[in-house]
N, C-alpha and C positions, 0 to 999 in steps of 0.2 A: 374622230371617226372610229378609232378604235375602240372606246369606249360604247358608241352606239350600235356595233359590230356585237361586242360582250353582253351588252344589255339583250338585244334583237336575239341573239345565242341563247341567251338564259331563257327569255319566255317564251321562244319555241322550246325549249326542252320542259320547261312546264307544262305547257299546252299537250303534249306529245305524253308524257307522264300522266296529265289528268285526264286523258285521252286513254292512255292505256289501264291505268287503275281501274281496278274495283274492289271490291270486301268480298275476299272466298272464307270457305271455310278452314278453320286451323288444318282440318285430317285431310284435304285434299292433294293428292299427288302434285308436287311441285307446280305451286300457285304463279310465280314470275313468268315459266313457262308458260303455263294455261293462259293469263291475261294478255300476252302477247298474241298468241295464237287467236284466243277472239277477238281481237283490239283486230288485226286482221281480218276475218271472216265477217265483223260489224262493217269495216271499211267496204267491202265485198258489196254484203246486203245493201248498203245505202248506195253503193253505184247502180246495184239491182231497180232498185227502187227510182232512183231519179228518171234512170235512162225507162221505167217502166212510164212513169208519169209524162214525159217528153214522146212518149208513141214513137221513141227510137225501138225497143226491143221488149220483149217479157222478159220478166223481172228473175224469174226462175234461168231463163237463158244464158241470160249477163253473168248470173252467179255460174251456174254448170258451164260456162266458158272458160271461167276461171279458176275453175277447180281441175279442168280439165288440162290447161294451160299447165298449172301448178304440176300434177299429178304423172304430165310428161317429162319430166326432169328427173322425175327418179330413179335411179339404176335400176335396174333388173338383175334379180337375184335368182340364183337354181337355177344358171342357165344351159343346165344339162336336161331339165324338165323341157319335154317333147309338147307342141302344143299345135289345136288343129282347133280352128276357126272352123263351123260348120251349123247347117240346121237342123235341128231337134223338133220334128213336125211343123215346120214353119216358124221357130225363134230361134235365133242368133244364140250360140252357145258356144264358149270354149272350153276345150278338151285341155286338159294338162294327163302327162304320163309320164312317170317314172324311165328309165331308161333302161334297155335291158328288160327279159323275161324269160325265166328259166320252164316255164309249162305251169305254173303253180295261177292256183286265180288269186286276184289283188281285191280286195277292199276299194269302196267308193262313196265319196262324199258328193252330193248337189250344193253350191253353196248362192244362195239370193243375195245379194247386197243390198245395203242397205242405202240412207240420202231421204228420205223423206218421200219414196217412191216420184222423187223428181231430180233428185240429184247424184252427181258421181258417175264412175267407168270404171266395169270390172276388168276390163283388159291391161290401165291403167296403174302406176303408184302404188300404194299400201295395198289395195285389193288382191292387183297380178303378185305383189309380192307375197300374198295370207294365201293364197290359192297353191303358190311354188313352192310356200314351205309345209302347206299340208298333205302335198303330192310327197314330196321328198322324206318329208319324217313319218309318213305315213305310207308310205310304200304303196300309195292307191291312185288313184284315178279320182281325178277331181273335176266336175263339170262346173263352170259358172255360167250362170243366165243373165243374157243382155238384154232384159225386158224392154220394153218401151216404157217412156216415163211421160209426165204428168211437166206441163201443159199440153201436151199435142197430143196424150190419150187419158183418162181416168178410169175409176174403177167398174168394172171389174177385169179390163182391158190385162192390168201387168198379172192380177192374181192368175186369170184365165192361160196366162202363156207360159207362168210357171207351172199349171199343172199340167201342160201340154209339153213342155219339155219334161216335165215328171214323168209323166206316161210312157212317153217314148222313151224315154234313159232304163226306164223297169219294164221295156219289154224284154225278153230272155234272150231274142235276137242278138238285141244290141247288148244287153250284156255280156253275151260270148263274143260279139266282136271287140271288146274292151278288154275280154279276159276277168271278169266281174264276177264275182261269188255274190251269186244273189241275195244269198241271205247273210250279208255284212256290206250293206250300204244305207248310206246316212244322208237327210239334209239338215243343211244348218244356215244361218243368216243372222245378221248384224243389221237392230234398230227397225228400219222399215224392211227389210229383209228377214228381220226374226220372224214378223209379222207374217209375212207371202211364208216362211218356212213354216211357221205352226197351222196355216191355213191350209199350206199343200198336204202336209201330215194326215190332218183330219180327213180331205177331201180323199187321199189317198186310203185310209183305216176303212175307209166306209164304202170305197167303189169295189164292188164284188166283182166287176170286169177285170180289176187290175190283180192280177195271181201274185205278181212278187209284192211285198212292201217294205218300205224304210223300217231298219235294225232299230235305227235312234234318231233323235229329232235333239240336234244345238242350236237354241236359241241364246243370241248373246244381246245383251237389256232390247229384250221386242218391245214394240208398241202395238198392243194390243185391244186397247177400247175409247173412245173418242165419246164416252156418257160421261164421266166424270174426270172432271180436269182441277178439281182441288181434292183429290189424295193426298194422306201425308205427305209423299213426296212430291206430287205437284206444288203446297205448300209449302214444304221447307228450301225446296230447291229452284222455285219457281224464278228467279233472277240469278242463278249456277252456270257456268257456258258449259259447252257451245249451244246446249239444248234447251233455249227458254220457251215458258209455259206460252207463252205469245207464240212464236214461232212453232211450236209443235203443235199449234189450233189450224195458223196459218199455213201447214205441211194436209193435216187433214182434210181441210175445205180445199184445196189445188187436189188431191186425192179425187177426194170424191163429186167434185166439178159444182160445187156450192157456192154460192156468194161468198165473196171473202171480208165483206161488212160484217158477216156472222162473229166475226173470232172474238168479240167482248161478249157477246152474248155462251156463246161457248165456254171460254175462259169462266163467266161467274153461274156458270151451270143453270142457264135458264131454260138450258132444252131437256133439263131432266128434274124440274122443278116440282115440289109435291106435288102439285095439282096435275100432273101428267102421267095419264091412268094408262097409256103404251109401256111405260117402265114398271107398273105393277107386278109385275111374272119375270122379271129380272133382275130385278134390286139386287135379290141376293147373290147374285152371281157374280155381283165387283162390292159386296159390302165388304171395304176392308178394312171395318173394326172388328168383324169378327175372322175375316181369312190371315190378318197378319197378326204376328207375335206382337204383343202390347211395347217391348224396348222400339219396336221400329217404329210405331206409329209415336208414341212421346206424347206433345201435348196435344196434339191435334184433332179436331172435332169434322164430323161431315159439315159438308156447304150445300145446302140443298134450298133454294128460297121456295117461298110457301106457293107464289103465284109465277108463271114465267111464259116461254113464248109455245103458245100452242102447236102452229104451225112448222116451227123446226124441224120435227122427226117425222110430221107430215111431208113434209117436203125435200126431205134428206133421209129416205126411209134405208139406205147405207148404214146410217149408222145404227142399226138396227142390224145389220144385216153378218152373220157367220162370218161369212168368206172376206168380210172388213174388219172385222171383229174378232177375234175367237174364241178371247176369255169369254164371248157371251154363248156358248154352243152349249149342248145338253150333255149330260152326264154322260148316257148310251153314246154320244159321237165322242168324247174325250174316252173311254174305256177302250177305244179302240186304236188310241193316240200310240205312239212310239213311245218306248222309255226315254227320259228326258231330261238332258244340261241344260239349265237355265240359268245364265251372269245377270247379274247386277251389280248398280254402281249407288254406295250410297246417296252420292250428290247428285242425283241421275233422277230428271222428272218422272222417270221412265220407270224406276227400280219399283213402286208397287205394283204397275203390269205385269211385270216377270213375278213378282215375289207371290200376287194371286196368282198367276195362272198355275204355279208350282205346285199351289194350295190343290187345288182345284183339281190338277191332275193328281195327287195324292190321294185327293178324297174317291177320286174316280177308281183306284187302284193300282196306276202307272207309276214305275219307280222314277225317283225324281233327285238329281242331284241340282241343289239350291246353292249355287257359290257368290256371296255378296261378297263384292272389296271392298272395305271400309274406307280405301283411298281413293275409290271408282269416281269418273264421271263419264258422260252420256260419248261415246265416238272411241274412248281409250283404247280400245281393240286396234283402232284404225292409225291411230299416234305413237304405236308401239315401234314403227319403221320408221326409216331416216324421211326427212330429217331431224323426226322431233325425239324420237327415242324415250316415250314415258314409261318410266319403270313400269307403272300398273298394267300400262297397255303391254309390256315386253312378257310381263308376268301372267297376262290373262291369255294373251296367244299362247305360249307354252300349258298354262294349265289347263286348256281345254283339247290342247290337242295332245297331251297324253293322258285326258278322260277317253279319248276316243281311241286314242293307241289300246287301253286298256280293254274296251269295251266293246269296240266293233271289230 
């Protein structure tokens, strides 16, 4: 009996082990960690997925249940930071505030979060925690936006309500009710959140109604364009967690309310295929053999098949579209963009988004600090708090938030 005890022992820890394994990269922030952590969120996704297949629940649900679950267990930190649940022209927004005011006006950040624009709780976990300690070490006032998320709205549903809470946060009103020096407030967002912040940016640079605008714009690794999904780094990092090239197709079609059959087709770029004379007047605006430094790209060649599906961009004309997009905007609307922190993470499908869009603003004339971690991957920001504590993630919260001590 014992014997069969030890055996049964042994190949569930194999199971469990081959289960958890995978091949990371050597320079990635402690790899044991990481595969645990997805070996988790895998387990997550396939409960998603069954109970989506069983016509128990959507699939996105199951997951943001369980993040949510997760995400309330964690301590709450700066619990001196004052905070006021309220709405911002009709969306859900909380106020964090410093404590204490001597007459002097404070600095203010907007921060969008990120999840795939389906996932996660800014009130929540790592978030309420990045929001407490930006209020605290930044002696400002920090708004986070509770959009709605994707399935039970699409886009341009969450873009539309972050700029509706932009507008009202930059009216003067409420800036003197917050105590707000108009001119030293920032947004910034994480992933799909980088995303809604460089979209609000623009949408903000360009409205002549809106008299105050954002000082700076931190984007931490955005996802920024849904045309090309084998960039180098889509390529190198295309099976890297937590952010696989599958799953960021499958985050964009729940987005933008598309067939989710689409994400092979997506994946091997058949909706940007030569033959697709829409993309002609844009190419160059994600060509990134010529927007990124040659060390980054390495061996890597475009994917572009010669013949692919016509219909696509006919019928998902989103992704075509600014306000889903932004690396795709014109010159004159980034000229008028926010000076800009843009992270990247090496092992991050993500990192050529951020690394062109930096290009991009550069070229447009906006100053631009370009910070890659060479130990980066795609969420690190958000793993910096307990209880996973990644140094990269511990390291990139701290160094953006005293870019912004410095700057705004």
């Amino acid at each position: 009996m014992m014997k069969l005890l030890c055996g049964f022992t042994l190949l569930l820890a194999i199971a469990v082990a081959y289960y958890i394994y995978i091949p990371l990269p050597r320079t990635i922030s402690e790899p044991w960690k990481l595969m645990v952590l997805d070996a988790t969120f895998r387990g997550v996704v396939m409960m998603g997925d069954v109970a989506h297949s069983l016509g128990l629940s959507h699939r996105v649900h199951v997951i943001n249940s369980a993040i949510v679950n997760f995400e309330s267990l964690v301590p709450i930190t700066n619990q001196e930071i004052q905070i006021e649940d309220i709405l911002f022209d009709g969306v859900h927004v909380r106020v964090y505030q410093p404590p204490g005011q001597d007459g002097k006006l404070r600095r203010a950040v907007m921060f969008i979060h990120g999840g795939g624009w389906a996932l996660g709780t800014p009130k929540l976990g790592s978030y309420d925690s990045l929001c407490r300690q930006m209020a605290a070490d930044l002696d400002a006032v920090v708004v986070t936006v509770d959009y709605r998320m994707a399935p039970d709205v699409h886009f341009p549903v969450q873009y539309e309500e972050c700029v509706q809470a932009a507008k009202h946060f930059l009216r003067p009103e409420v800036l003197t009710k917050y105590s707000v020096n108009p001119e030293r407030v920032a947004v910034c967002g994480d992933s799909a959140g980088g995303n809604l912040a460089a979209a609000v940016a623009q949408r903000i640079g360009t409205d002549n109604t809106t008299t105050v605008k954002f000082k700076l714009q931190v984007l931490v690794y955005p996802v920024l364009q849904a045309l090309d999904f084998n960039t180098a780094s889509y390529q190198q990092n295309q099976n890297v967690p937590i952010l696989y090239r599958r799953l960021m197709a499958r985050f964009w079609l729940e987005y933008l309310g598309a067939d989710l059959n689409l994400v092979h087709s997506l994946m091997i770029n058949n909706h940007t295929a030569q033959d697709q004379s829409l993309m002609s007047l844009i190419r160059s605006k994600l060509d990134w053999t010529t927007l990124l430094p040659k060390p980054v790209i390495k061996h890597y060649t475009p994917v572009f098949p010669v013949t692919g599906s016509l219909s696509i961009l006919k019928d998902i004309p989103a992704l075509l579209d600014t306000r889903a997009a932004p690396l795709l905007a014109e010159d004159e609307v980034l000229r008028m963009a926010p000076r800009a922190y843009i992270m990247t993470g090496e092992h991050d499908v993500l990192r050529d988004d951020g690394m062109m869009y930096a290009r991009r603003l550069e070229l447009a004339g906006v100053s631009v600090t370009n910070e890659r971690y060479e130990d980066g991957f795609h969420g690190c920001v958000s793993f910096g708090f307990w209880p996973c504590y990644f140094s990269v993630g511990i390291r990139a919260v701290q160094n953006y938030i005293a870019w912004l001590a410095k700057h705004l």
